[in-house]
N, C-alpha and C positions, 0 to 999 in steps of 0.2 A: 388386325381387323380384316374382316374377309370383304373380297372385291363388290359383292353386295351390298355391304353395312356403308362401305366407300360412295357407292355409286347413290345409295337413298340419300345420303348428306348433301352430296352433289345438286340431286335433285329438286332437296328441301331450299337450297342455298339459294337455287336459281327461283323459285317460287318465289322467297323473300326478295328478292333482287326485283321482279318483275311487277311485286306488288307494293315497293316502293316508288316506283317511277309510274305507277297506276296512280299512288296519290300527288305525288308529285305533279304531272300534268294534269290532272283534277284541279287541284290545286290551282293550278298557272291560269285554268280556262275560269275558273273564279271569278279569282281578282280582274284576269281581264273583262268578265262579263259588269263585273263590279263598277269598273272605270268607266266602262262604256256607258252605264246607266246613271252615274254621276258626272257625265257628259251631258246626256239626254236628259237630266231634272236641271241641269245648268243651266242646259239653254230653255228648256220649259218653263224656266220661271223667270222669262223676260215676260213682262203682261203684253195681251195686245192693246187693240186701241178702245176696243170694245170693253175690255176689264178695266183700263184706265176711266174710261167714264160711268163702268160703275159705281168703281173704286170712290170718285170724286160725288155719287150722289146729289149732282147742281137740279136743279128744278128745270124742267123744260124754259126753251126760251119762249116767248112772247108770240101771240100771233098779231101780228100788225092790220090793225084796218083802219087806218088813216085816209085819204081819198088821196094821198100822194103831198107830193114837196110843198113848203109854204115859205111866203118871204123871212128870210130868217132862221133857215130853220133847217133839220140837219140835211145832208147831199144825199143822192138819189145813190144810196148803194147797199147793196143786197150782199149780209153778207152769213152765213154757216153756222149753224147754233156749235159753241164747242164740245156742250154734253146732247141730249137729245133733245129733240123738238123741229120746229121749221126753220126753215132759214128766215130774216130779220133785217126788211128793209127799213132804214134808218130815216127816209125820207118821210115814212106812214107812222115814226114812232110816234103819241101825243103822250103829254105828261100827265098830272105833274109827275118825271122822271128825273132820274140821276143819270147818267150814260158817263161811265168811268173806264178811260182809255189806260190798259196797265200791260204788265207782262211779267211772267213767273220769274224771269231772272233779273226782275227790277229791284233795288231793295227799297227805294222811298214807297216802290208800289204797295211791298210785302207789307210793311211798316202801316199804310194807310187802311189796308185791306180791313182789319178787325171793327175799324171805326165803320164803316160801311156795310159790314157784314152786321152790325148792332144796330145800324138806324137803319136796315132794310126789317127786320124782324120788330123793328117800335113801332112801323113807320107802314107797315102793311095795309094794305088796301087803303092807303093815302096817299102813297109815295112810292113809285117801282122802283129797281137799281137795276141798271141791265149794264154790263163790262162789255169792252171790247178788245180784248186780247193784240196787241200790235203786233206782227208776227214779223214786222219791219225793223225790231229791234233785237240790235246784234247776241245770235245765239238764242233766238227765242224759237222754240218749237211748239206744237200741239201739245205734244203728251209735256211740257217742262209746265205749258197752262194749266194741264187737267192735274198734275202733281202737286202742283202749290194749289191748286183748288181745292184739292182733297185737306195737304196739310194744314190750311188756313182755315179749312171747315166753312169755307162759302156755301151759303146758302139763298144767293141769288144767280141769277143764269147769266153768262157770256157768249157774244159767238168770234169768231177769228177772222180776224184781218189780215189776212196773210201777208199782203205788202203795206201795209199802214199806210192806208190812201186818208183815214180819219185825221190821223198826228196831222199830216201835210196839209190835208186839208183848212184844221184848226191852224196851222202855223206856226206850229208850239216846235219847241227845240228839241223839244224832248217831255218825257212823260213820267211820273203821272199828271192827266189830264179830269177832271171834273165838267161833265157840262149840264147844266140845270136846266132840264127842256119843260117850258109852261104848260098848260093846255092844251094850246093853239097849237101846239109843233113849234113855237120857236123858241130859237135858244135865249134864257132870258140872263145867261153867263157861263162865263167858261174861267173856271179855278187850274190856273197852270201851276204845278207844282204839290205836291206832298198835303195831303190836309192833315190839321193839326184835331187835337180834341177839342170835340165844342163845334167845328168851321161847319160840318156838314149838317145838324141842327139850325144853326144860325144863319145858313145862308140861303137852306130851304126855307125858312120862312122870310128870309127880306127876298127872294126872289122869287119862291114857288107860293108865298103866301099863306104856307101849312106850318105848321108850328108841332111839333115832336120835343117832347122832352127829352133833356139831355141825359 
C-alpha cells in the first residue's frame, strides 16, 4: 500500500473519531439541557396563591353593612376573604347566617363540609354560609384551606383567621364549630362539634326560623 493510500485512511480515521465525539458531547449537552428543563416544570408546577384560589372557584366573600357589634353577637374582628372579595368584619355580619369555624386538615370538618355545602345551595337567598378557616389549628395553612375547598367543591366563601381568635373566642376546644347568627347580628347558637345529616336544616329552623328541606 503506498504512503498515500496509508495516509487517506489515516485521515478518514481521524474524521470518524472527531465526528463521534461531535455526537457524543451533542449528545451530553441534551440530556443535560433536558434535566434542566425538567427541573424548571418541577418547580413550575408548584401553583401560586393566585392559581390556588382559582383553582378553588369559592364565591366572593360577603360585603358586611351591619352598623357594627350588637349584644350577643359576633366580636369586632376583621378578618381576609381566603378566595376573592373584601375582607369580613364579623361584628357587621346579619343573618339569617351560618358562620362555620373549620380547617382543611380537620377531618370532622372535611366530613361536615358536603352537608353545608348542600344547604347553602337549597338555602340561597334565605340563608348565607360564610366559613372561617382557623389557621390556629395545628398545620393549618392558606393554600391546605383553598385545597380542600377546591376538593370538596365549596361553594360558599371563607376568610382566614389566622391565629383563631374566633375558636378562643367561642371557647370551644376544638373545632368544627357551627354558629347560627339571627337577623339582629346575634348569635342565636353555637353547634360545637361535627354536624350530623339532618342537624343543619333542623337547627336553622328552631333557631333561624327558616325551614329548608332536608
Amino acid at each position: 500500500m503506498s504512503p498515500q493510500s496509508k495516509q487517506s485512511k489515516q485521515s478518514k480515521r481521524s474524521w470518524i473519531a472527531v465526528a463521534v465525539v461531535i455526537v457524543l458531547v451533542g449528545a451530553a449537552l441534551a440530556i443535560n439541557r433536558a434535566t434542566k428543563n425538567t427541573k424548571s416544570d418541577a418547580v413550575g408546577s408548584v401553583p401560586s396563591r393566585q392559581e390556588l384560589i382559582a383553582r378553588a372557584n369559592l364565591p366572593d366573600c360577603p360585603t358586611t353593612t351591619g352598623s357594627g357589634a350588637v349584644d350577643n353577637g359576633l366580636p369586632s374582628l376583621t378578618l381576609p376573604c381566603l378566595g376573592n372579595g373584601p375582607k369580613v368584619d364579623l361584628a357587621k355580619l346579619r343573618g339569617p347566617a351560618i358562620v362555620n369555624i373549620w380547617a382543611g386538615t380537620c377531618e370532622p370538618c372535611r366530613s361536615e363540609a358536603p352537608l353545608l355545602r348542600d344547604f347553602a345551595a337549597k338555602a340561597a337567598g334565605k340563608v348565607s354560609v360564610l366559613g372561617v378557616v382557623d389557621g390556629g389549628y395545628p398545620a393549618e395553612t392558606w393554600d391546605d384551606a383553598l385545597d380542600a375547598s377546591r376538593g370538596l367543591a365549596l361553594r360558599y366563601p371563607s376568610v382566614f383567621d389566622e391565629k383563631g381568635k374566633l375558636v378562643t373566642w367561642v371557647r370551644s376546644a376544638g373545632i368544627p364549630v357551627s354558629l347560627f347568627i339571627a337577623a339582629n347580628g346575634q348569635v342565636a347558637y353555637a353547634n360545637i362539634g361535627q354536624l350530623k345529616p339532618g342537624d343543619v336544616e333542623r337547627l336553622a329552623k328552631k333557631y333561624l326560623d327558616v325551614e329548608i328541606a332536608s
